[in-house]
VEXVONU-678691 format. One record per residue: z, y, x of N, C-alpha, C, O in turn; residue number from 1. Coordinates in steps of 0.2 Angstrom, whole numbers. Layout:
% residues N
+-------+-------+-------+-------+-------+-------+-------+-------+-------+-------+-------+-------+-----+
!    nw !    nv !    nu !   caw !   cav !   cau !    cw !    cv !    cu !    ow !    ov !    ou ! seq !
+-------+-------+-------+-------+-------+-------+-------+-------+-------+-------+-------+-------+-----+
!     Z !     Y !     X !     Z !     Y !     X !     Z !     Y !     X !     Z !     Y !     X ! NUM !
...
+-------+-------+-------+-------+-------+-------+-------+-------+-------+-------+-------+-------+-----+
***
This chain:
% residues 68
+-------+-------+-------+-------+-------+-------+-------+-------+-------+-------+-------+-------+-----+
!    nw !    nv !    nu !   caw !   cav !   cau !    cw !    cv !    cu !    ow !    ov !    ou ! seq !
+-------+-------+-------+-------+-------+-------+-------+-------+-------+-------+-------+-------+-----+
!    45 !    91 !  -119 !    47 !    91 !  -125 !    52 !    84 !  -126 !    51 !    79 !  -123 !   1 !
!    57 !    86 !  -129 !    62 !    79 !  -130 !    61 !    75 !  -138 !    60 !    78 !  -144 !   2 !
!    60 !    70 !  -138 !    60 !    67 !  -143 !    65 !    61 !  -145 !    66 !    58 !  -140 !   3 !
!    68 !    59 !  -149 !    75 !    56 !  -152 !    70 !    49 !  -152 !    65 !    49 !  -154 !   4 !
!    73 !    44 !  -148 !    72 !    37 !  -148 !    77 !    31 !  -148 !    80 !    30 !  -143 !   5 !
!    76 !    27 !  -155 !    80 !    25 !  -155 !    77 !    16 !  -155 !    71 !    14 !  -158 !   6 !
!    82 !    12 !  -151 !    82 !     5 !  -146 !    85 !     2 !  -152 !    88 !     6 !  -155 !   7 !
!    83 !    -3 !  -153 !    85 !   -11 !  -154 !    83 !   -19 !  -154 !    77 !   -21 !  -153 !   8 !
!    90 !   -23 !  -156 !    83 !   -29 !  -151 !    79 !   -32 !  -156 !    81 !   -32 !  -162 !   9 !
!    74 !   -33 !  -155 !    69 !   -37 !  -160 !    71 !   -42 !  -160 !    75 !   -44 !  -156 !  10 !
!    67 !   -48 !  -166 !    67 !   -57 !  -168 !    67 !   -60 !  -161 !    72 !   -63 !  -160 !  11 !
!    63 !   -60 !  -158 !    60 !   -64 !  -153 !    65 !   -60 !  -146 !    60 !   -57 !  -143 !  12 !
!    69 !   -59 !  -143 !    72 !   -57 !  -140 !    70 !   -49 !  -137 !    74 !   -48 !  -132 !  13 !
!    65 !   -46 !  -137 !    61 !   -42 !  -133 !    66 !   -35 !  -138 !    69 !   -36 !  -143 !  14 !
!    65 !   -30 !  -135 !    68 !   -22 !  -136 !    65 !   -19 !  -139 !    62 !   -16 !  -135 !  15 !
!    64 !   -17 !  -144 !    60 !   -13 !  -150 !    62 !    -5 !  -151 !    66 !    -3 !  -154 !  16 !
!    59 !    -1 !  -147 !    57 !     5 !  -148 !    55 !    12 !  -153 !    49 !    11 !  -154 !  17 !
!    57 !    16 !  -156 !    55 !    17 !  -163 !    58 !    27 !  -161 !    64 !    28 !  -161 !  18 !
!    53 !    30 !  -162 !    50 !    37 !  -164 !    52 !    40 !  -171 !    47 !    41 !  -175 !  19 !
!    59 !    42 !  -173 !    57 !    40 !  -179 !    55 !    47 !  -181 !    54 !    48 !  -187 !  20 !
!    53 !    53 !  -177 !    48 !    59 !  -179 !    42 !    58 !  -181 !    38 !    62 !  -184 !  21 !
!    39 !    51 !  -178 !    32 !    51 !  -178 !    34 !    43 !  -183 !    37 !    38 !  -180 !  22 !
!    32 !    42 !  -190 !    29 !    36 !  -192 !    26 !    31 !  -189 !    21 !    33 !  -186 !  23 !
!    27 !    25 !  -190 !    23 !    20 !  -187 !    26 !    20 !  -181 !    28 !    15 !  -179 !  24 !
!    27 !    26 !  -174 !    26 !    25 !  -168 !    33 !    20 !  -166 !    39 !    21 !  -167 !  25 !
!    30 !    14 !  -164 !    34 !     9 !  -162 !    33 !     5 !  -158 !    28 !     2 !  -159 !  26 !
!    35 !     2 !  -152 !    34 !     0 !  -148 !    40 !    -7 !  -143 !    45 !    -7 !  -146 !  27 !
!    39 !   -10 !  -138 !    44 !   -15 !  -137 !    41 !   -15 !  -129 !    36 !   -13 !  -126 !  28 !
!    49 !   -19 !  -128 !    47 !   -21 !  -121 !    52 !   -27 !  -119 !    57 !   -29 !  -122 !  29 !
!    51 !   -29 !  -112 !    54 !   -34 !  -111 !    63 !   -33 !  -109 !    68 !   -37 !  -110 !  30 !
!    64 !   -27 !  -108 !    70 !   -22 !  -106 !    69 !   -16 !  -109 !    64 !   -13 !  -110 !  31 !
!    76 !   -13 !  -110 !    77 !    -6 !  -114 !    73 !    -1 !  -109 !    71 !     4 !  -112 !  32 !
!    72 !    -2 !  -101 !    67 !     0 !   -96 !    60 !     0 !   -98 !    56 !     5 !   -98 !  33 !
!    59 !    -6 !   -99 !    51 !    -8 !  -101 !    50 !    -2 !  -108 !    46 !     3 !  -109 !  34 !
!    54 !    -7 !  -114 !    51 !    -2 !  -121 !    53 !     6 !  -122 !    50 !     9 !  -127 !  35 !
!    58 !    10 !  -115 !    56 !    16 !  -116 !    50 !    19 !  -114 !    47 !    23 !  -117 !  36 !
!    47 !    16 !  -107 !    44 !    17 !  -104 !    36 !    16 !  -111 !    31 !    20 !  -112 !  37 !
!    36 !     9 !  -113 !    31 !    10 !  -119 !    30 !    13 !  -124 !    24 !    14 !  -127 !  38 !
!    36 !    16 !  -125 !    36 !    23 !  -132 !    33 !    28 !  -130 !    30 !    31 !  -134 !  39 !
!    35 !    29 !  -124 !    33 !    35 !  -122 !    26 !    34 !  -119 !    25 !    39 !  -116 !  40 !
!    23 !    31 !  -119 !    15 !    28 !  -120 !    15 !    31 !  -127 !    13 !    36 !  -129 !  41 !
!    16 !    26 !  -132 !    14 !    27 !  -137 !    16 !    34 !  -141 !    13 !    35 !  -146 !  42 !
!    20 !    37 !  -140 !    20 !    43 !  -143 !    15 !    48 !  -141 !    15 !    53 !  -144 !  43 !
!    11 !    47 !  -135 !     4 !    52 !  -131 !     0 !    50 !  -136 !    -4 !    54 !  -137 !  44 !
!     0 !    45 !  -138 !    -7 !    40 !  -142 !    -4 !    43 !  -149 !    -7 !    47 !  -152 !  45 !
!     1 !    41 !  -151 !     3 !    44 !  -157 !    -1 !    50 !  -160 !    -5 !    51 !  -165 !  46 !
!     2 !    55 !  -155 !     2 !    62 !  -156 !    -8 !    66 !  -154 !   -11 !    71 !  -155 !  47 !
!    -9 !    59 !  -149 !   -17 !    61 !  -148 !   -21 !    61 !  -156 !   -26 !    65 !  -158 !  48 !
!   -18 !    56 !  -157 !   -21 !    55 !  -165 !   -21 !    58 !  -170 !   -26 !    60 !  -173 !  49 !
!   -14 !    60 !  -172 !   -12 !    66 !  -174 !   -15 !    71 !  -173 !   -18 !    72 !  -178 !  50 !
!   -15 !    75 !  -169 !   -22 !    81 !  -168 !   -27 !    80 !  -170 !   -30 !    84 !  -174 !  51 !
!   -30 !    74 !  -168 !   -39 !    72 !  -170 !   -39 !    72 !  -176 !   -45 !    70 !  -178 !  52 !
!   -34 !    73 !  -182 !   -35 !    71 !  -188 !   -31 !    77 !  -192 !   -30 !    79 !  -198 !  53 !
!   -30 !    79 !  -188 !   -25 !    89 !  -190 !   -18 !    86 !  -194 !   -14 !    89 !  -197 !  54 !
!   -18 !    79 !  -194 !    -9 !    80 !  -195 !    -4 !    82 !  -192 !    -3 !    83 !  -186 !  55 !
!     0 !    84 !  -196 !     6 !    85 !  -190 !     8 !    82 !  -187 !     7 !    76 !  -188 !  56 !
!    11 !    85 !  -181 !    12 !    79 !  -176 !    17 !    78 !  -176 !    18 !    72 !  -173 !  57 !
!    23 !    81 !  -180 !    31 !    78 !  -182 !    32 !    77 !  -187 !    29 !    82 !  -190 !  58 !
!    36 !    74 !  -192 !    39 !    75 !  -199 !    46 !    76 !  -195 !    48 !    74 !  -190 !  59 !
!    49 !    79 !  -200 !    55 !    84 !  -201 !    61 !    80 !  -199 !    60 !    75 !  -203 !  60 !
!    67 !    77 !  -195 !    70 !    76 !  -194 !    78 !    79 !  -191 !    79 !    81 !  -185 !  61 !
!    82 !    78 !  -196 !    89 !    79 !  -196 !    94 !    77 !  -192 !    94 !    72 !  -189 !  62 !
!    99 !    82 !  -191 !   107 !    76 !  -189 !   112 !    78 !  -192 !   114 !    83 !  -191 !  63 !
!   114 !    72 !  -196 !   121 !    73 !  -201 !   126 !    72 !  -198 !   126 !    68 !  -194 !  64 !
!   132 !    76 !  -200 !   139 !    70 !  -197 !   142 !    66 !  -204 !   141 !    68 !  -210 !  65 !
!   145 !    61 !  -202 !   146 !    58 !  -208 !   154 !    53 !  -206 !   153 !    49 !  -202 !  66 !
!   159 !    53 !  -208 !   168 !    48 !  -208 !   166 !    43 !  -206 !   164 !    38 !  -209 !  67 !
!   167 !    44 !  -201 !   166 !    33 !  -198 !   174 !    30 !  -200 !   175 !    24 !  -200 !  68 !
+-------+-------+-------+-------+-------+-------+-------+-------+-------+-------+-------+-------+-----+
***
């Protein structure tokens, strides 16, 4: 399954990863290598939990085009 993930830098100089299908799932690492590779940890643990609790395992996400 592919899932949309989107990078940026955090405060403290570290790479901030972010799930936006699943809330909360958020994640960092020391390179854009490191904090994919953490997402995609936490998005297993995300989505494990999500079942054990019968939520959905995605909320609904879009892609608009919009004038730059």
């Amino acid at each position: 399954m592919k899932l949309t993930i989107v990078l940026y830098p955090g405060e403290d100089g570290f790479v901030v990863a972010e799930c936006p299908a699943i809330p909360g799932c958020v994640s960092q690492g020391k390179t854009e290598g490191e904090a994919i590779a953490n997402i995609k940890e936490a998005i297993e643990g995300c989505i494990e939990v999500r079942k054990k609790y019968g939520w959905p395992l995605f909320e609904k996400t879009l892609e608009i085009e919009v004038a730059v």
